[in-house]
PDB file of N, CA, C, O and CB in Angstrom:
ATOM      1  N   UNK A   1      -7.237  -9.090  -6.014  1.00  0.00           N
ATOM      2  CA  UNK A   1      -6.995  -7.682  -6.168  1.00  0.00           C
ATOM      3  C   UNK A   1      -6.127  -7.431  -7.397  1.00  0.00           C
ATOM      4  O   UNK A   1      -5.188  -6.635  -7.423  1.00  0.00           O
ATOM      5  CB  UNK A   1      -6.340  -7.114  -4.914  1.00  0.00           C
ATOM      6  N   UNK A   2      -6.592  -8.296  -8.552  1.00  0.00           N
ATOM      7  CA  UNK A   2      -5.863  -7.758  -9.815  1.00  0.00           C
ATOM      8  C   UNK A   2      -5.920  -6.708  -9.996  1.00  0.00           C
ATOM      9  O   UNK A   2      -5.011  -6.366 -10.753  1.00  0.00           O
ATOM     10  CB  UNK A   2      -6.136  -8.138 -10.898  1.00  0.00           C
ATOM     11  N   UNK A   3      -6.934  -5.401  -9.510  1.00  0.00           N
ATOM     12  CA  UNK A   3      -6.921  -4.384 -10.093  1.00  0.00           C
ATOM     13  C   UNK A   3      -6.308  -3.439  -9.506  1.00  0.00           C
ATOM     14  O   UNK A   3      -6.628  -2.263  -9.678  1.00  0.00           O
ATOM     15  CB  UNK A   3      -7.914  -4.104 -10.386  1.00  0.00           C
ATOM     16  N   UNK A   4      -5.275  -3.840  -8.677  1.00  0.00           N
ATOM     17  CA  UNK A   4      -4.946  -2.537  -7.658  1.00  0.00           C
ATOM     18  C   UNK A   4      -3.853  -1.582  -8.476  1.00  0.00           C
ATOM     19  O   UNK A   4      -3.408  -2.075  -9.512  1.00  0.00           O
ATOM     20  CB  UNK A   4      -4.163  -3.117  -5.990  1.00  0.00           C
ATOM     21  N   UNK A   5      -3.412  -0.337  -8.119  1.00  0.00           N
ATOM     22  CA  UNK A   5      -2.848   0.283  -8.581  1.00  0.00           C
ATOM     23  C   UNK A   5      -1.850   0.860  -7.893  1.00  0.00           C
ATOM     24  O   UNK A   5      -1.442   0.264  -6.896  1.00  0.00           O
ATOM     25  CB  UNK A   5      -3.470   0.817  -9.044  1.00  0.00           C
ATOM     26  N   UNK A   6      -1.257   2.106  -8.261  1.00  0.00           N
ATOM     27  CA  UNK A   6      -0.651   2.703  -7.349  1.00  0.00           C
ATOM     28  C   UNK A   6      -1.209   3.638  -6.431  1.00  0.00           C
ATOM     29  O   UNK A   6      -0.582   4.013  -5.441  1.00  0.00           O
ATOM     30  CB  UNK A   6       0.172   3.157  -7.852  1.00  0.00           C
ATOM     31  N   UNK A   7      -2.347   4.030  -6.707  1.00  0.00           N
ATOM     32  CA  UNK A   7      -3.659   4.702  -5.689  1.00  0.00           C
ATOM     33  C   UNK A   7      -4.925   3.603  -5.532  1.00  0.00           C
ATOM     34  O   UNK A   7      -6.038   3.965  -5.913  1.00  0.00           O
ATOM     35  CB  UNK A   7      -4.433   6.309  -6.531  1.00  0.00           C
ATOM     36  N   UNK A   8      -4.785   2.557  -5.094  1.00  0.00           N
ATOM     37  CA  UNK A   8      -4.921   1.715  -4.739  1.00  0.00           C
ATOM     38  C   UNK A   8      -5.324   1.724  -2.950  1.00  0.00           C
ATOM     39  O   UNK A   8      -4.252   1.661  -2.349  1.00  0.00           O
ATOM     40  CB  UNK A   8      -3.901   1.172  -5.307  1.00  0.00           C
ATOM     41  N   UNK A   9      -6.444   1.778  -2.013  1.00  0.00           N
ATOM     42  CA  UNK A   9      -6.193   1.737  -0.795  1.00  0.00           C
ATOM     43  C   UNK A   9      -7.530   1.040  -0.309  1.00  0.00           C
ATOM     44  O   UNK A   9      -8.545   0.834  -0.975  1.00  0.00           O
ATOM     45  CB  UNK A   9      -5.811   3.109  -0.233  1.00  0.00           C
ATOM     46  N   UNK A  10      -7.296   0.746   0.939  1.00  0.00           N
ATOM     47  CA  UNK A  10      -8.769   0.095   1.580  1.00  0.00           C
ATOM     48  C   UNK A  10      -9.804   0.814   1.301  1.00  0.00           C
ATOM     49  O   UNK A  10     -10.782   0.067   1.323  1.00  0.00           O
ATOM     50  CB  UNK A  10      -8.883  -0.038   3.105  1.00  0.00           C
ATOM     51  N   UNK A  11     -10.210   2.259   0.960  1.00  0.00           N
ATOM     52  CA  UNK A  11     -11.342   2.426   0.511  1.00  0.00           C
ATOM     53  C   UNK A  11     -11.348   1.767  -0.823  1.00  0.00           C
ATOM     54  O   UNK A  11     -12.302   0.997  -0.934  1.00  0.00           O
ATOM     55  CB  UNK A  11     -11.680   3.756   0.543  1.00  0.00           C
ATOM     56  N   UNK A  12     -10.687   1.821  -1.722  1.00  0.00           N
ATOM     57  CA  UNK A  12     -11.050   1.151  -3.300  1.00  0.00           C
ATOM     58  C   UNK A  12     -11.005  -0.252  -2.658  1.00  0.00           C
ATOM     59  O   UNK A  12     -12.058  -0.803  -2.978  1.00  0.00           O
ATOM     60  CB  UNK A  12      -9.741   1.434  -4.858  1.00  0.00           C
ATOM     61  N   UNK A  13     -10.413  -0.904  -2.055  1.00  0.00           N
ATOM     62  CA  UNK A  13     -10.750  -2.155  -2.187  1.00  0.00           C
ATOM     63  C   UNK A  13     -12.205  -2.753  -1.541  1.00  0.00           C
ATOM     64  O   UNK A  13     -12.839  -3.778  -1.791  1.00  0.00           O
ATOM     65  CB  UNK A  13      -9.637  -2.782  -1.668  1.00  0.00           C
ATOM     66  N   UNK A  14     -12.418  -1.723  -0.672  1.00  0.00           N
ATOM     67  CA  UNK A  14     -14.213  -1.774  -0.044  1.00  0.00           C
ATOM     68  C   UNK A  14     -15.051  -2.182  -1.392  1.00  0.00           C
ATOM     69  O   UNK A  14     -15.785  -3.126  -1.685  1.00  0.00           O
ATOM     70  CB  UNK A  14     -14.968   0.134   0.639  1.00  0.00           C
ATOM     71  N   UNK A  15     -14.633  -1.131  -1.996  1.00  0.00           N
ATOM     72  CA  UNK A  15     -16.100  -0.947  -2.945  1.00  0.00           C
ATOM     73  C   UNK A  15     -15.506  -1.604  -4.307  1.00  0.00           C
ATOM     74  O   UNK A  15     -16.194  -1.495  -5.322  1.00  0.00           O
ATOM     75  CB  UNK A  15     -16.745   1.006  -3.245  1.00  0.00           C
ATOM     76  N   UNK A  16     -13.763  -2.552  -4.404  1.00  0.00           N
ATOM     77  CA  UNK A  16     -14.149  -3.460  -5.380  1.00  0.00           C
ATOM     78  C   UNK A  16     -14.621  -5.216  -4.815  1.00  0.00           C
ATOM     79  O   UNK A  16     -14.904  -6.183  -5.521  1.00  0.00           O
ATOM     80  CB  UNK A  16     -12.816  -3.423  -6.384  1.00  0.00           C
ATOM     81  N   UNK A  17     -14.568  -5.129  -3.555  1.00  0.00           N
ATOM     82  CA  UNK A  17     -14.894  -6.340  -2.908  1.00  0.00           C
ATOM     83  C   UNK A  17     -16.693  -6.521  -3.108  1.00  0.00           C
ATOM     84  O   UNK A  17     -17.176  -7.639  -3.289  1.00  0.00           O
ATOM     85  CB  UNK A  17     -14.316  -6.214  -1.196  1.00  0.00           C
ATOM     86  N   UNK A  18     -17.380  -5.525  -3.057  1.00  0.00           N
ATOM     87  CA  UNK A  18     -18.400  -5.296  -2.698  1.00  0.00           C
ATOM     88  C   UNK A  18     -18.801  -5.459  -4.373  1.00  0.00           C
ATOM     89  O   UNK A  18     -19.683  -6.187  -4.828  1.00  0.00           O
ATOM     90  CB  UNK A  18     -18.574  -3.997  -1.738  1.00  0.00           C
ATOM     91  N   UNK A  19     -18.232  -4.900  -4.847  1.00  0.00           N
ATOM     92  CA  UNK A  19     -18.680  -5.223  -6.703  1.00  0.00           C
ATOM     93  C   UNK A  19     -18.488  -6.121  -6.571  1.00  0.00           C
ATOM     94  O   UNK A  19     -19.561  -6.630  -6.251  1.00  0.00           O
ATOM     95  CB  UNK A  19     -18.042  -4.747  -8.098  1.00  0.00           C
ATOM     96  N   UNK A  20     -17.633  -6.961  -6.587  1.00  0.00           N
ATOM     97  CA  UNK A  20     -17.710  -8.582  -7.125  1.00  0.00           C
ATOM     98  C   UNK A  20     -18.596  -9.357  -6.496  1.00  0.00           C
ATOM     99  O   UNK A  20     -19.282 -10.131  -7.164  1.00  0.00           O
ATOM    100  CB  UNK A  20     -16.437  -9.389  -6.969  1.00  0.00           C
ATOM    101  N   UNK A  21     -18.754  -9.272  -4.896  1.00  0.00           N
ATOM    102  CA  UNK A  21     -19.817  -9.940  -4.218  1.00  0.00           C
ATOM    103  C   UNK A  21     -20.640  -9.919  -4.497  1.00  0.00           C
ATOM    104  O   UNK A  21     -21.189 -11.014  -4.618  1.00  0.00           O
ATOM    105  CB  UNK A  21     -20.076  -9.833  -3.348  1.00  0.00           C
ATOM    106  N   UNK A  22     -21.509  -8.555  -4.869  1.00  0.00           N
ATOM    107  CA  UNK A  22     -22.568  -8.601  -5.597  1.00  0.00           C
ATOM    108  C   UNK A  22     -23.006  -9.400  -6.926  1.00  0.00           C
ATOM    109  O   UNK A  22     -24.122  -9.849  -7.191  1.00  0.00           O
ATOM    110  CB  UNK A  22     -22.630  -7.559  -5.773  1.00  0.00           C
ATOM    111  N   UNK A  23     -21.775  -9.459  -7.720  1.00  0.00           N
ATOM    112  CA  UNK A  23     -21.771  -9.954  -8.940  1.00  0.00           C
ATOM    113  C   UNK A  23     -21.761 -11.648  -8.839  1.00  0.00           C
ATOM    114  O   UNK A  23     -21.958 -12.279  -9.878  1.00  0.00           O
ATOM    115  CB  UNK A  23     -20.542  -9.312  -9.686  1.00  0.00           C
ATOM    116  N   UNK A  24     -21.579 -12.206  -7.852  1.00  0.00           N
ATOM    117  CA  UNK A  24     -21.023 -13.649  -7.670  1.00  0.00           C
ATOM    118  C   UNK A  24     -22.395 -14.139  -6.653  1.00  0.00           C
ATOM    119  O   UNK A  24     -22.574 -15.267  -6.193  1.00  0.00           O
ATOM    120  CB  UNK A  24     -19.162 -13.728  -6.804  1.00  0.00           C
ATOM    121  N   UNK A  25     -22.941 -13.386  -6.542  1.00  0.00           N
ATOM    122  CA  UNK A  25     -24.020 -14.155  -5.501  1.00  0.00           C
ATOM    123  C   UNK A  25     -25.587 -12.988  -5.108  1.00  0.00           C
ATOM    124  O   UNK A  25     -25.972 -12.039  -4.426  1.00  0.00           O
ATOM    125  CB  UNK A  25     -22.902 -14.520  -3.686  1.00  0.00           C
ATOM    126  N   UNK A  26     -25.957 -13.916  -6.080  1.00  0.00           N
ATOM    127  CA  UNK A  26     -27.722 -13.060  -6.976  1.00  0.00           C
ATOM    128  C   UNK A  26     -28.371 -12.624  -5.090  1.00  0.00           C
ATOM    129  O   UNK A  26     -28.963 -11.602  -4.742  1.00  0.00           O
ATOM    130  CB  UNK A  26     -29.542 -15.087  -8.380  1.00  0.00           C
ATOM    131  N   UNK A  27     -28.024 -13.649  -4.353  1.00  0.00           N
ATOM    132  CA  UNK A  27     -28.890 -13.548  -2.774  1.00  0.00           C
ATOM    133  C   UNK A  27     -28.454 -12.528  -1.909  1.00  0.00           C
ATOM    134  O   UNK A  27     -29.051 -12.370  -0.844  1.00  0.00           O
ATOM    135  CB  UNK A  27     -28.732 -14.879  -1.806  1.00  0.00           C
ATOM    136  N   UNK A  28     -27.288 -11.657  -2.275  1.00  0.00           N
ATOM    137  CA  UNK A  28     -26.570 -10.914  -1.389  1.00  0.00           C
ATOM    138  C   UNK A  28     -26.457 -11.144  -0.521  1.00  0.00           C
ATOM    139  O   UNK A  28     -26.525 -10.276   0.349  1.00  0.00           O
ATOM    140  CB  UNK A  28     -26.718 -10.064  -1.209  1.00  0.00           C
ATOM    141  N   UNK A  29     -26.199 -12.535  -0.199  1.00  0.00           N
ATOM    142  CA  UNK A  29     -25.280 -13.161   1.045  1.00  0.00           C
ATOM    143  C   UNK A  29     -24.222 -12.737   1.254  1.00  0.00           C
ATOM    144  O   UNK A  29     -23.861 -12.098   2.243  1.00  0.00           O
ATOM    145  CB  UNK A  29     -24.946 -14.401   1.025  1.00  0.00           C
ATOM    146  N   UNK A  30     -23.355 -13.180  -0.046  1.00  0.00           N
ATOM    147  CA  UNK A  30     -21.985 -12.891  -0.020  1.00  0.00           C
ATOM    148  C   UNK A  30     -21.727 -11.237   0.295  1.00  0.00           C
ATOM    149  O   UNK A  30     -20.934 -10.861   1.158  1.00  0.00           O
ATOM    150  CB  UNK A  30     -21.375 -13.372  -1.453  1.00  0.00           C
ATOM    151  N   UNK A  31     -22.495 -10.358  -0.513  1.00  0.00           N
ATOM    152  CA  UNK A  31     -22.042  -9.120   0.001  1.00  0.00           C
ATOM    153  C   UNK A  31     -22.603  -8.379   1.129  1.00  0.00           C
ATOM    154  O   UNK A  31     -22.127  -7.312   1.518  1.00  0.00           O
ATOM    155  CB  UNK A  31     -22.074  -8.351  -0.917  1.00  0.00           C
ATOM    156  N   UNK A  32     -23.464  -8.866   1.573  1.00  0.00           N
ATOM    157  CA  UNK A  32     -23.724  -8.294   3.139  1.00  0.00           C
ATOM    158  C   UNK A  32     -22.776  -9.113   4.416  1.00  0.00           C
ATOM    159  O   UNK A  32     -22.792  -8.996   5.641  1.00  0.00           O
ATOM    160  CB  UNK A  32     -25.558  -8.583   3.530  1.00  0.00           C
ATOM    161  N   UNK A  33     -22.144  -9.792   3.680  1.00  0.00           N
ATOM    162  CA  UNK A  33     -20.587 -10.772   4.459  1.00  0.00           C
ATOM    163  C   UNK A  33     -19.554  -9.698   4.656  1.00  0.00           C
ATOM    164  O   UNK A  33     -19.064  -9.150   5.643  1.00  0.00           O
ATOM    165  CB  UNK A  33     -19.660 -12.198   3.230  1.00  0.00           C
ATOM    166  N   UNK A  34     -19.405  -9.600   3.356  1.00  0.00           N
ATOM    167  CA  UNK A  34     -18.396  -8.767   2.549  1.00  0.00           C
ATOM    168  C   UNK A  34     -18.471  -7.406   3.248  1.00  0.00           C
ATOM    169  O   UNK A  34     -17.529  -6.840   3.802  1.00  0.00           O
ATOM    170  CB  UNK A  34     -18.761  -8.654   0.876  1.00  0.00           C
ATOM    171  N   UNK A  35     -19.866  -6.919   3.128  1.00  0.00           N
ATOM    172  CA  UNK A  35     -19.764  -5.143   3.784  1.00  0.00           C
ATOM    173  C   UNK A  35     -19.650  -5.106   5.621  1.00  0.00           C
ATOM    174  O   UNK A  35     -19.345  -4.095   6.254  1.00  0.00           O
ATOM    175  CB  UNK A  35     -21.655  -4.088   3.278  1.00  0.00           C
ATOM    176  N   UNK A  36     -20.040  -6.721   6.356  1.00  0.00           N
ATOM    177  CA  UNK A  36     -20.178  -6.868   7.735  1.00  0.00           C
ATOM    178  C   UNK A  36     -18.382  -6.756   8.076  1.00  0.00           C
ATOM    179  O   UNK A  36     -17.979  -6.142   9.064  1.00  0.00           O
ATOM    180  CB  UNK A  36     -21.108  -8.482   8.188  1.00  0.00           C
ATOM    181  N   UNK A  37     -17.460  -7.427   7.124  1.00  0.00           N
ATOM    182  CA  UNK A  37     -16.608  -7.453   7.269  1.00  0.00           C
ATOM    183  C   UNK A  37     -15.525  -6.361   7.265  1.00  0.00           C
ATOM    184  O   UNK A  37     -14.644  -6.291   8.122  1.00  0.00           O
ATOM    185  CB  UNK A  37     -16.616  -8.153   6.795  1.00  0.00           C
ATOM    186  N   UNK A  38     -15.665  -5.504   6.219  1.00  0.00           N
ATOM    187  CA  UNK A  38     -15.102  -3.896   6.187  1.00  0.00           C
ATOM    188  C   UNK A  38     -15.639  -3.275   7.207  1.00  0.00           C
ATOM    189  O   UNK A  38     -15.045  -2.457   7.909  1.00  0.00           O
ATOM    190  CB  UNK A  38     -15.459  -2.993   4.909  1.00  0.00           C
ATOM    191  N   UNK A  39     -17.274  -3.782   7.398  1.00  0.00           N
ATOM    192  CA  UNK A  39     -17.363  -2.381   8.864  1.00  0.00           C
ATOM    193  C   UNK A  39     -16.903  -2.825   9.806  1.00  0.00           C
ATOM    194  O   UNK A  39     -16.187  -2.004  10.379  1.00  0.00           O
ATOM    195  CB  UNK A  39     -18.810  -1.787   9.540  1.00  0.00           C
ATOM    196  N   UNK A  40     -16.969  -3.985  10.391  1.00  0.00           N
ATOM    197  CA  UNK A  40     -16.343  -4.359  11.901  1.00  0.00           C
ATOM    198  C   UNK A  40     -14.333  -3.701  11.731  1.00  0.00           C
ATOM    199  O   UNK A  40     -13.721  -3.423  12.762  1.00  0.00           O
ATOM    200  CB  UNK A  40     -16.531  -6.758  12.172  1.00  0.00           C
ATOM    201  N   UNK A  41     -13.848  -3.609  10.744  1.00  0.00           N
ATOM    202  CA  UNK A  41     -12.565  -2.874  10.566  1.00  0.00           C
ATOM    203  C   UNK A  41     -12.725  -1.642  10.325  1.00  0.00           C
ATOM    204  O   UNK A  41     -12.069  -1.046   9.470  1.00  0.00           O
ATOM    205  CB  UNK A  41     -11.776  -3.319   9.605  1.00  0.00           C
ATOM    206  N   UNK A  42     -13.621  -1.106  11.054  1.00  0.00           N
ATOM    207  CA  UNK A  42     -13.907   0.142  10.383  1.00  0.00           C
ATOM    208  C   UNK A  42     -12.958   1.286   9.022  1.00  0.00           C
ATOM    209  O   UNK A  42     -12.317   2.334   8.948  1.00  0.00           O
ATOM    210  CB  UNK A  42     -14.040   0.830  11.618  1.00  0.00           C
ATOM    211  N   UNK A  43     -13.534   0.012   8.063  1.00  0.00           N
ATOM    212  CA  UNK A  43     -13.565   0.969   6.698  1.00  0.00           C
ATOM    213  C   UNK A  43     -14.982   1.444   6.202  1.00  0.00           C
ATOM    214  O   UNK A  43     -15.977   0.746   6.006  1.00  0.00           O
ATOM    215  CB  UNK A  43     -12.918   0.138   5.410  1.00  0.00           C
ATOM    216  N   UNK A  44     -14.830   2.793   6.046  1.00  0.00           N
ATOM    217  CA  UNK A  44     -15.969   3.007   5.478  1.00  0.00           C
ATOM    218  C   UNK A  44     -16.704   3.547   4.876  1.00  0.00           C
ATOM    219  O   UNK A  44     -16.171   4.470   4.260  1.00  0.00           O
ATOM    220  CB  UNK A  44     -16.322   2.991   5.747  1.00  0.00           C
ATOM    221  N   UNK A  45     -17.792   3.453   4.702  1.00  0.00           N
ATOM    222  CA  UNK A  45     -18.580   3.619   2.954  1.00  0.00           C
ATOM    223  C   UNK A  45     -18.144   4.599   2.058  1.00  0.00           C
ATOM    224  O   UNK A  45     -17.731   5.729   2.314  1.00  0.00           O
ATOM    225  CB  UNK A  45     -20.174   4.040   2.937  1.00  0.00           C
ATOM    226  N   UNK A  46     -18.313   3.915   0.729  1.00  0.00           N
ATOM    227  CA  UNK A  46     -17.628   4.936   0.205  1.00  0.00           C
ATOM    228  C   UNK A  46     -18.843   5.250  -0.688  1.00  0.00           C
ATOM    229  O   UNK A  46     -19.838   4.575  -0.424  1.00  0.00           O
ATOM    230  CB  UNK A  46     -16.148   4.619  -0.458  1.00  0.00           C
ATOM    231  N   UNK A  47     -18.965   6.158  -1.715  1.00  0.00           N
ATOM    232  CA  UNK A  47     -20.176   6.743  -2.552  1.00  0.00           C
ATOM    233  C   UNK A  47     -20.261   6.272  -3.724  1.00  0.00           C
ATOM    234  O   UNK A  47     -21.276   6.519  -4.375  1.00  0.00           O
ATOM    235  CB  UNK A  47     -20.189   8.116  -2.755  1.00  0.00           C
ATOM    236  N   UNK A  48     -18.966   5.285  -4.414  1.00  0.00           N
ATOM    237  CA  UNK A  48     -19.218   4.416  -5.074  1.00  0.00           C
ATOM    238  C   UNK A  48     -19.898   2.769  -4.917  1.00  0.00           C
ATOM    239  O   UNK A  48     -20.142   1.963  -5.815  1.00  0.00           O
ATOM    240  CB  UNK A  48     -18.279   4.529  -5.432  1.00  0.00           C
ATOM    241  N   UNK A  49     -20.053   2.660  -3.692  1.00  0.00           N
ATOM    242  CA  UNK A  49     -20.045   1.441  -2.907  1.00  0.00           C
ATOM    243  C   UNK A  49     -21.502   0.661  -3.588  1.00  0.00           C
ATOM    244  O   UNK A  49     -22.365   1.520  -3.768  1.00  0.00           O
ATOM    245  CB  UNK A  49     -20.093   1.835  -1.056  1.00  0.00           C
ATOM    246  N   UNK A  50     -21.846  -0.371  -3.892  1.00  0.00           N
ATOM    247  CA  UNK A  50     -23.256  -1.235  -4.906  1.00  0.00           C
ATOM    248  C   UNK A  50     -24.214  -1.000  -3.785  1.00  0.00           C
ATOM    249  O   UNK A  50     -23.844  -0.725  -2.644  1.00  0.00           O
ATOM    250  CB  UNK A  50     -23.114  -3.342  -5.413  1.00  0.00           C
ATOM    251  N   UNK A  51     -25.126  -1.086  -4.056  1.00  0.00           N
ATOM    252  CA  UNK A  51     -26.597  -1.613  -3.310  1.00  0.00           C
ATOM    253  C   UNK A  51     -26.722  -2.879  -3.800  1.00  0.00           C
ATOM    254  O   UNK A  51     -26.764  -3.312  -4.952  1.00  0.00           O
ATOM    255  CB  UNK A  51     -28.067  -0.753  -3.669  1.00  0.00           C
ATOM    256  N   UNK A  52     -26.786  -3.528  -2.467  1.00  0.00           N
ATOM    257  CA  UNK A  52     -27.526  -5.030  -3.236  1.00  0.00           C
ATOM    258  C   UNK A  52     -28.985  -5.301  -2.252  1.00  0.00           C
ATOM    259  O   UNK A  52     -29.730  -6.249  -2.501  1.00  0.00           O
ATOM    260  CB  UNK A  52     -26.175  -6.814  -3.044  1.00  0.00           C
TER     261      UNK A  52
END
């Protein structure tokens, strides 16, 4: 979470977890991990959030 800020919160970190997952794994394994994991904590979707 290098990029956090001072408005910084679990919704931004949803949808920068979800960018990188996407970016790190062509099969969207990793980010259908990644999005199983924010929803069972119910955080959720945000309108910036990737399609993979």
């Amino acid at each position: 979470m290098l990029l956090k800020n001072s408005k910084s919160s679990y919704l931004t970190y949803r949808t920068g977890t979800l960018k990188a997952a996407k970016a790190l794994d062509v099969t969207c394994a990793l980010y259908n991990a990644t999005k199983a994991a924010w929803n069972a904590v119910t955080v959720p979707a945000q309108k910036n959030d990737p399609n993979c």
